[in-house]
N, C-alpha and C positions, 0 to 999 in steps of 0.2 A: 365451564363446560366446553367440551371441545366439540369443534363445529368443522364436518366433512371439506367444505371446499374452504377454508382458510388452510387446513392443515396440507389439502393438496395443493395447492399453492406455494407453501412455504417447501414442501418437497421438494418440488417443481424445479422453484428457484436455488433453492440447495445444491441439487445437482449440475445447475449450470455454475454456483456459485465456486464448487469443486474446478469447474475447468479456469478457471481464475487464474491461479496458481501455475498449472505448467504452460497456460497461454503466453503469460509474463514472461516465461523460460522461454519460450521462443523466441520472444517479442528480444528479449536481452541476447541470447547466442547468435542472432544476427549480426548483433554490432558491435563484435571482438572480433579477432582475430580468430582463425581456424585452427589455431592450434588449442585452441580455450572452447571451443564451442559445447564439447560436453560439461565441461568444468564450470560452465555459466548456467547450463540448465539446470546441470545436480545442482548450484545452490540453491535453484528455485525450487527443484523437487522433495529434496533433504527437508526442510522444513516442515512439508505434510504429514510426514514420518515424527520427527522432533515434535512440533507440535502436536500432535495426537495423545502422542505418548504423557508429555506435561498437562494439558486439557483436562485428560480421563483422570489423573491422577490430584492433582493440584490446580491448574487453572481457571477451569470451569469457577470453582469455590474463591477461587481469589476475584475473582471478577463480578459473579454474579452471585455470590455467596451470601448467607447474614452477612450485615453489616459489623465493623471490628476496628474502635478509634475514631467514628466523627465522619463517616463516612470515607477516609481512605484507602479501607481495602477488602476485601470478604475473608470469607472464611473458610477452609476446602471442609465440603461436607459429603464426599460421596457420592451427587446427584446421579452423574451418568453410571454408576452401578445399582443402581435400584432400579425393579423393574417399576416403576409409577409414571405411567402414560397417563399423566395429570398435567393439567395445565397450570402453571405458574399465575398466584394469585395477582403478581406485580406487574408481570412483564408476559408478552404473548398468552394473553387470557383465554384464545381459542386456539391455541395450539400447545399440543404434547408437549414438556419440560424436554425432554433427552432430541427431539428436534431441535425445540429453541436453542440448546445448548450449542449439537451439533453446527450447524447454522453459525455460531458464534466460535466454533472453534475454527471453520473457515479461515474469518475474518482477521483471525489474529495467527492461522497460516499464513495469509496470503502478506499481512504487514512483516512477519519475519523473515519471508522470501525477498521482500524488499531490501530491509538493512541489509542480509547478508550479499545482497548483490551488489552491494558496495566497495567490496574489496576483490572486484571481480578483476581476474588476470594477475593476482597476486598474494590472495590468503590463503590460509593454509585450510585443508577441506576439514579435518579433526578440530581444529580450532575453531571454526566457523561452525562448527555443528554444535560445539559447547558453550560458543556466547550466544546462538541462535536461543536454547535452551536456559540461558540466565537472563540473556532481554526477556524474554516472553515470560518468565516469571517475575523479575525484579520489575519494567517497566512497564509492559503492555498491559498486563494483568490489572496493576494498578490504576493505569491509565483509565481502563476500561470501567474497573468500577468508579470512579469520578466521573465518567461523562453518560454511561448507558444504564446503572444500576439505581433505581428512585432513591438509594439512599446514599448514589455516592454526592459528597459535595460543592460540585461540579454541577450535576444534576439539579441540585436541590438551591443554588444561585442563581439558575435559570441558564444556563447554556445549554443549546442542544444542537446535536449533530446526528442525522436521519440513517445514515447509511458509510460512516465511518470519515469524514473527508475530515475531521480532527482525532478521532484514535487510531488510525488507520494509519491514513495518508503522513498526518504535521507530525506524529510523533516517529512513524518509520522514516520519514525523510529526516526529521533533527540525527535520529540517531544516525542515519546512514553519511550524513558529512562528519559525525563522528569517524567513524569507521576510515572513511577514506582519509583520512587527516592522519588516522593511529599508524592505516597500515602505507601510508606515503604514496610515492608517485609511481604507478610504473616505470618499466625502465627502457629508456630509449624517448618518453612520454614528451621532453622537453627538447626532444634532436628530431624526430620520425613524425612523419606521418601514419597511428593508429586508425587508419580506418574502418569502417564495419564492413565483414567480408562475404557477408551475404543476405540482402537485403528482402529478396522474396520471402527467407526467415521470420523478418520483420514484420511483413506484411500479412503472415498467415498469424502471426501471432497480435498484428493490431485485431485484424477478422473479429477473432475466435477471443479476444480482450472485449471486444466490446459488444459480443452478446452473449458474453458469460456478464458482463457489466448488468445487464439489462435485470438478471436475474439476481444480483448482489445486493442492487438498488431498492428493485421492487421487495424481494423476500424482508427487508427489514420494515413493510408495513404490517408484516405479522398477519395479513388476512386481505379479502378484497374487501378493498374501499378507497374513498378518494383518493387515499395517501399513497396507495400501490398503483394504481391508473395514473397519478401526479407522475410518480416513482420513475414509473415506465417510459413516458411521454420524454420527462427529464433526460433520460437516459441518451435517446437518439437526439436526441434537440441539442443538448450540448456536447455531445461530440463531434456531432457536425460543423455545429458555429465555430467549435474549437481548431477544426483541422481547416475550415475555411481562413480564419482570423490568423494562424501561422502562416499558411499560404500567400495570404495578400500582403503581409510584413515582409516574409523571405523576399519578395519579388521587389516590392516597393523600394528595399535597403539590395539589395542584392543581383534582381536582376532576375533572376530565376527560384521559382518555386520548388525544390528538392522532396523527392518523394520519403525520404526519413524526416522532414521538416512537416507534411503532412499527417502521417504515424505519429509520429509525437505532439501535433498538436489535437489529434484525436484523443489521447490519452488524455494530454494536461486539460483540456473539456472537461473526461469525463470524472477524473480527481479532483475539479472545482466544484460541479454538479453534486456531490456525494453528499457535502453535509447538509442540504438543503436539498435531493431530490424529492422527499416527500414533502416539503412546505410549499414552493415556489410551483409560480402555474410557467406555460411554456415560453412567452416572452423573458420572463428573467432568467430560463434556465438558459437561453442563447445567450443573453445578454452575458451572466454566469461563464461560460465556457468560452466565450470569447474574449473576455475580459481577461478569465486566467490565463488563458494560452498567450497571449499576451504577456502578461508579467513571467508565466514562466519562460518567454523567450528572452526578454529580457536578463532574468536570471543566472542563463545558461552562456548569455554575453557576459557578464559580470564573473562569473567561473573562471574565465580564460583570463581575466587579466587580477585577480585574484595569488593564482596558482594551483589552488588547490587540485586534484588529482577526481570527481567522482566520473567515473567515466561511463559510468549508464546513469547520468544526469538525474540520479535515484532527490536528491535533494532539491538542485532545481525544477524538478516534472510534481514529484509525491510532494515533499518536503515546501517547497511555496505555493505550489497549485492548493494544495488545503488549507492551509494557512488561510491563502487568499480564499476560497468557497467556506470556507467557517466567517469568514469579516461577510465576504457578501452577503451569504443567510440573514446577519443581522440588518441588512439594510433593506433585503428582497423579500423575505417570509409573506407566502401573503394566509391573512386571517380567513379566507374563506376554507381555506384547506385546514387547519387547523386555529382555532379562534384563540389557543392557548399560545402562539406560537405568532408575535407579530411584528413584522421589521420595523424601523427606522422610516422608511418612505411611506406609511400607513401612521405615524406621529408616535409610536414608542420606541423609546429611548432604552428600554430595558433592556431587551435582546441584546444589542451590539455592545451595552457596555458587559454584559457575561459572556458575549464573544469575544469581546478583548480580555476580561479576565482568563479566559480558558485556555485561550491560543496562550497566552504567557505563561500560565502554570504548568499545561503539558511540555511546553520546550523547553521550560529551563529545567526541569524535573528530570525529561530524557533527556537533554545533552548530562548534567551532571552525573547520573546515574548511569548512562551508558559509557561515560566517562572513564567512570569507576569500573565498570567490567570488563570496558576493554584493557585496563592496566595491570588485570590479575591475569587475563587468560595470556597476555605478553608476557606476564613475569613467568607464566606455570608452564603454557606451553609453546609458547610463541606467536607471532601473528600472520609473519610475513614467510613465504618459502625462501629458499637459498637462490641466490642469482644466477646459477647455474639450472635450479629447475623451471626457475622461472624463462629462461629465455629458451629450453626446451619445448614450454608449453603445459599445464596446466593439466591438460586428456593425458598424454602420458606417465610425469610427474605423481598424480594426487591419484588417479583412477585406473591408469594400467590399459587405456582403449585410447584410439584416437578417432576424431569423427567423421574424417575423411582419409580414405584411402586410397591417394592417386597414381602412384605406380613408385614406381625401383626409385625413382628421384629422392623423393619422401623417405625411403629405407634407407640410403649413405647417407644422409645429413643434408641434403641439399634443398629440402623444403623449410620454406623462408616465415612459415605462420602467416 
């Protein structure tokens, strides 16, 4: 039966859940170069479009479909074309089916805005729109039904993740060092300093990142109750700790606190937070987001002497930050929030070892698979732009606009990106 203030709720949060998406695009066009600065957003915008389109037609059913094989993957059945503002007997019991849906096509926007910002300042925008559209069906899809459908088996092992910090986060981030590895290093990346060329960007899009957060988090309790009020709480409690716990590191090893070291540790908080926002009361979730901003900072050291090339630290932020907030969960869960649901530090053992199950079968599943996608759409249509447009610049090159227009210099060739 569907019940008034659950379903306004889950609305609510829908719509903050919406601004998710081109928040990130901000949050990401600050820290390129100006000659990429639209070229970074459209990948994060492109995908609400892509996504949509796969969802309505295929997704939805892959995900949260009957089940099809032992709980590996649904079935496309139509849902969001039927008018039945019925509530799902499985999943969101008081609320409308074509919300719950919508609500989850978000989610699996907002991770395919991720991977393809991978190949930011150097993929091709046609290309990137057509693996966006085969990740989301070959991986996410599946993903999804494994960890959020009662019948995928993932689910059914006892893994769980509240608010995406393992379909979300670990498997956009596996994929996304995919990606930056397929499509290599920028150029100049190993001589130049790349630095990010406008950082208040950044900063409106940490903002507007973490209280569209607020509502990503909560809306996946499905209704008010403890787990949406956990949800919430969670939300600003570990982004805080998280952008506190980056700050005191920068300074401690460095000397000075960096206000993009700040922003990012805001984020990597709120990617540890996610798969345990609704278990975990408010001490663990600090503890949680400090922890992971943490290890993602570490991470993001390790990158550089690596080589690898992700240059919106989509792997080190998304990609370890969830990782690390699915292992926490196992150890932090507390049973008062949900009694089904109990860590490691309360004396079960069960949790964290299908947390460790989980985390291993989503990554190895999306690197190999995305693997494989990135090697067709290489062969078919290529991955990386030509060297010539690349050091043009991306705005011009892939979309025919530029994002700044600062006078006659910029028009003879004389502007530097």
């Amino acid at each position: 039966m569907i019940d008034r203030a659950d379903t306004l709720l889950v609305m609510c949060c829908a719509a903050l859940a919406l601004l998710m998406t081109p928040a990130m695009g901000l949050f990401f066009a600050g820290m390129v170069r100006r000659k990429n600065v639209l070229s970074v957003f459209q990948g994060c915008l492109m995908p609400l479009g892509v996504v949509t389109i796969q969802w309505l037609v295929v997704g939805q059913g892959l995900a949260f479909g009957r089940d099809l094989f032992g709980g590996l993957i649904g079935v496309p059945d139509g849902a969001m074309f039927r008018l039945r503002f019925e509530p799902r007997g499985d999943l969101a019991t008081t609320v409308p089916e074509p919300l719950f849906l919508a609500f989850e096509l978000l989610a699996a926007a907002f991770a395919a805005a991720l991977v393809s910002s991978a190949g930011a300042e150097r993929a091709k925008f046609a290309s990137t729109a057509a693996f966006v559209f085969l990740w989301t069906t070959l991986v996410y899809d599946p993903v999804a039904h494994w960890v959020w459908s009662p019948e995928g088996w993932l689910n059914r092992f006892g893994a769980r993740d509240f608010a995406g910090g393992l379909v979300v986060h670990a498997a956009a981030g596996a994929a996304a060092l995919c990606v930056a590895v397929a499509v290599g290093q920028r150029r100049g990346a190993d001589v130049e300093s790349l630095r990010p060329h406008n950082l208040p960007l950044t900063a409106m899009g940490t903002a507007l990142l973490w209280f569209a957060w607020l509502g990503f988090n909560t809306g996946h309790a499905w209704g008010v109750s403890a787990g949406a009020a956990a949800a919430f709480v969670a939300t600003i409690v570990a982004g805080a700790s998280g952008m506190v716990a980056w700050s005191i590191l920068e300074y401690a090893t460095t000397g000075k606190a960096t206000f993009l070291g700040a922003c990012t540790g805001v984020v990597a908080g709120l990617v540890g937070v996610s798969a345990g926002a609704g278990y975990v009361a408010p001490p663990a979730a600090a503890a949680l987001g400090a922890t992971v901003a943490l290890v993602c900072h570490g991470a993001i050291l390790v990158k550089g002497r690596v080589g690898y090339d992700d240059s919106l630290d989509v792997f080190g932020v998304h990609g370890v930050g969830g990782i690390a907030g699915a292992l926490g969960l196992g150890l932090l869960a507390d049973s008062a929030l949900d009694p089904g649901v109990v860590g490691l530090f309360e004396g079960r053992i069960e949790l964290i070892v299908a947390q460790l199950a989980a985390v291993a079968a989503v990554v190895a599943y999306t690197v190999a698979a995305t693997a494989a996608i990135l090697f067709i759409v290489d062969r078919t249509m290529g991955l990386r732009v030509s060297p010539e447009d690349e050091e043009l610049g991306l705005d011009v090159t892939q979309h025919g606009q530029r994002g700044y227009v600062l006078g006659e210099g910029e028009r003879i060739g004389m502007y530097d990106g």
